[in-house]
C-alpha positions in Angstrom: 67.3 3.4 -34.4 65.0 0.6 -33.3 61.4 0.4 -34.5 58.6 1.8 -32.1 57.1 0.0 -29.4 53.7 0.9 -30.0 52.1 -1.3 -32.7 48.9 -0.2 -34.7 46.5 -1.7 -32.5 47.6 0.3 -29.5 47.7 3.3 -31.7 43.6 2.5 -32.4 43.1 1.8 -28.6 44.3 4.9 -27.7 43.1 7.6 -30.6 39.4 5.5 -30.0 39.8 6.3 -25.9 40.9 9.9 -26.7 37.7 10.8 -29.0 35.6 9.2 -26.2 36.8 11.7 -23.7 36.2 14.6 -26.3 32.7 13.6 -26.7 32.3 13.1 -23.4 33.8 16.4 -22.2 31.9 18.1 -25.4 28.4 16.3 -24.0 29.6 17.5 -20.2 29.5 21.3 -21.7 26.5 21.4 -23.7 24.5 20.1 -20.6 25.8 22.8 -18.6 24.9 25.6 -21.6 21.4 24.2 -21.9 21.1 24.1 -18.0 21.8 27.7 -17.9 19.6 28.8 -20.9 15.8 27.6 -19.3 16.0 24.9 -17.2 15.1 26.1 -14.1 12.4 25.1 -11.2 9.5 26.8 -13.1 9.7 24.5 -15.8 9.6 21.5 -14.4 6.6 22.0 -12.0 3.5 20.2 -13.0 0.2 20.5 -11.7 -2.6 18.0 -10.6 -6.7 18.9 -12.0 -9.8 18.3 -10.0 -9.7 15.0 -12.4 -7.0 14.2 -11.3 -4.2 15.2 -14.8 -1.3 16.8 -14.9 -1.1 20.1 -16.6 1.2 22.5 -17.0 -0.8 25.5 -16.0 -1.6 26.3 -12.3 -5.3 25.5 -11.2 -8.1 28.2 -10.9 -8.0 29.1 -7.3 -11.5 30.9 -7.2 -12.5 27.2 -7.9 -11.3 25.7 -4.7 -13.4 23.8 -2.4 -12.8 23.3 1.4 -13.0 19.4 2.6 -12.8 18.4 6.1 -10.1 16.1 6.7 -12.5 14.6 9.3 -14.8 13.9 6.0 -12.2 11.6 3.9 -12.5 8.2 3.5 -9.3 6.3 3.7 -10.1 2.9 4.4 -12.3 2.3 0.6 -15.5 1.5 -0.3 -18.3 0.3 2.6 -19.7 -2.7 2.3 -22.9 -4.3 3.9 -20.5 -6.8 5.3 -18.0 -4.1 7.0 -21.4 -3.0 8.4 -22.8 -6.4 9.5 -19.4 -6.8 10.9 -19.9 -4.1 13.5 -22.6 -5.1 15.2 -23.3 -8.1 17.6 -24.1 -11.3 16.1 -25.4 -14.5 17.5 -24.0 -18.3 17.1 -23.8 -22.0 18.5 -20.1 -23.2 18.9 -19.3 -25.7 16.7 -16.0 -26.3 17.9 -13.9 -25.5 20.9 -10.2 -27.3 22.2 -10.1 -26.4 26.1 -6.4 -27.8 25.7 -5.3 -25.6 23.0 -7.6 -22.3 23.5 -9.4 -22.0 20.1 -12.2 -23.4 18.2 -14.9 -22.2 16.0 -18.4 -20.5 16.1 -21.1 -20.9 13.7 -23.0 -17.9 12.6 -26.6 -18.5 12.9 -27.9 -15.4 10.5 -24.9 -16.5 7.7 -23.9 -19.6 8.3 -20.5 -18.8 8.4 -17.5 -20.2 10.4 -15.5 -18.0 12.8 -12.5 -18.4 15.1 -12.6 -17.7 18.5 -9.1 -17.5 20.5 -9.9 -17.9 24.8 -8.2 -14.3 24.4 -11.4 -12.9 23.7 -14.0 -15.1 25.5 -15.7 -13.1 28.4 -17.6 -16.2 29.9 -16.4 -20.3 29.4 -17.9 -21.8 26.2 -18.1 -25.3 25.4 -19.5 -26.7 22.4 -23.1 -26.1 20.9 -23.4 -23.5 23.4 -25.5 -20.1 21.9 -23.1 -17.1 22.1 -23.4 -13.8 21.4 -20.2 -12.7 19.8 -18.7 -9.2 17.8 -16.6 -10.1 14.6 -13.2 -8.3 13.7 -11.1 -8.9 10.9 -7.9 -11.2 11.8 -4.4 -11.7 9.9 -6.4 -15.1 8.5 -9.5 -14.2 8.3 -12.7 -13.2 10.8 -12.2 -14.0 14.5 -14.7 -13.6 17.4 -14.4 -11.1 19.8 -16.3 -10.4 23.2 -18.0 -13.8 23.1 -20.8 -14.1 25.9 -22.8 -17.4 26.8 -26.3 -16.4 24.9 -28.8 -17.6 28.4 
């Protein structure tokens, strides 16, 4: 008889592969035990406080209060700017491109610089005219909006 084709290191190759799929299979069935003994939906439910933590007991109902959706806040915290922002301001143009339809106003209450697109010019400006002008925030910054010739 001839010697065996299988040497020792296919021997360890294959008994090492055959206790990985025992421990596998063994690790397959005690998931499924445990799964069946108390995990279920109740147990994995958490539950959000008035303060904002998870807990694992449901909150008080009788403590409950009703908020209008109308009454919530998405857009942050107000600023005097956001307010400012709103209203109708007055400025000189500082600079204005007839060729290219922008150019820039010059807040006279902040001293700040805004663009202004022809878009949203209601009368012709030219520069160091007074406008009056309503501010809304751009994709780059401020812009001017429903600019008027200031007479």
């Amino acid at each position: 008889m001839g010697r065996s084709q299988e040497s020792w290191n296919k021997k360890e190759v294959r008994t090492r592969k055959e206790k990985n799929r025992k421990d596998k299979e063994k690790k397959k069935l005690e998931r499924k035990k445990s799964s069946r003994d108390g995990n279920n939906l109740d147990d994995m439910i958490a539950y959000v406080d008035e303060y904002g933590k998870i807990s694992a007991t449901p909150p008080d109902l009788s403590l409950r209060i009703k908020v209008n959706a109308e009454d919530i806040d998405i857009s942050g915290h107000k600023s005097k700017e956001t307010d400012a922002e709103e209203s109708v301001r007055k400025g000189i143009v500082s600079f204005f491109n007839d060729s290219k339809g922008y150019g820039f106003i010059t807040d006279l209450a902040t001293q700040q610089r805004v663009f202004v697109h022809i878009n949203s010019l209601i009368d012709p400006i030219k520069e160091n005219n007074k406008v009056t002008f309503e501010i809304e925030r751009g994709p780059k910054g401020l812009s001017a909006i429903n600019v008027r010739v200031d007479k």
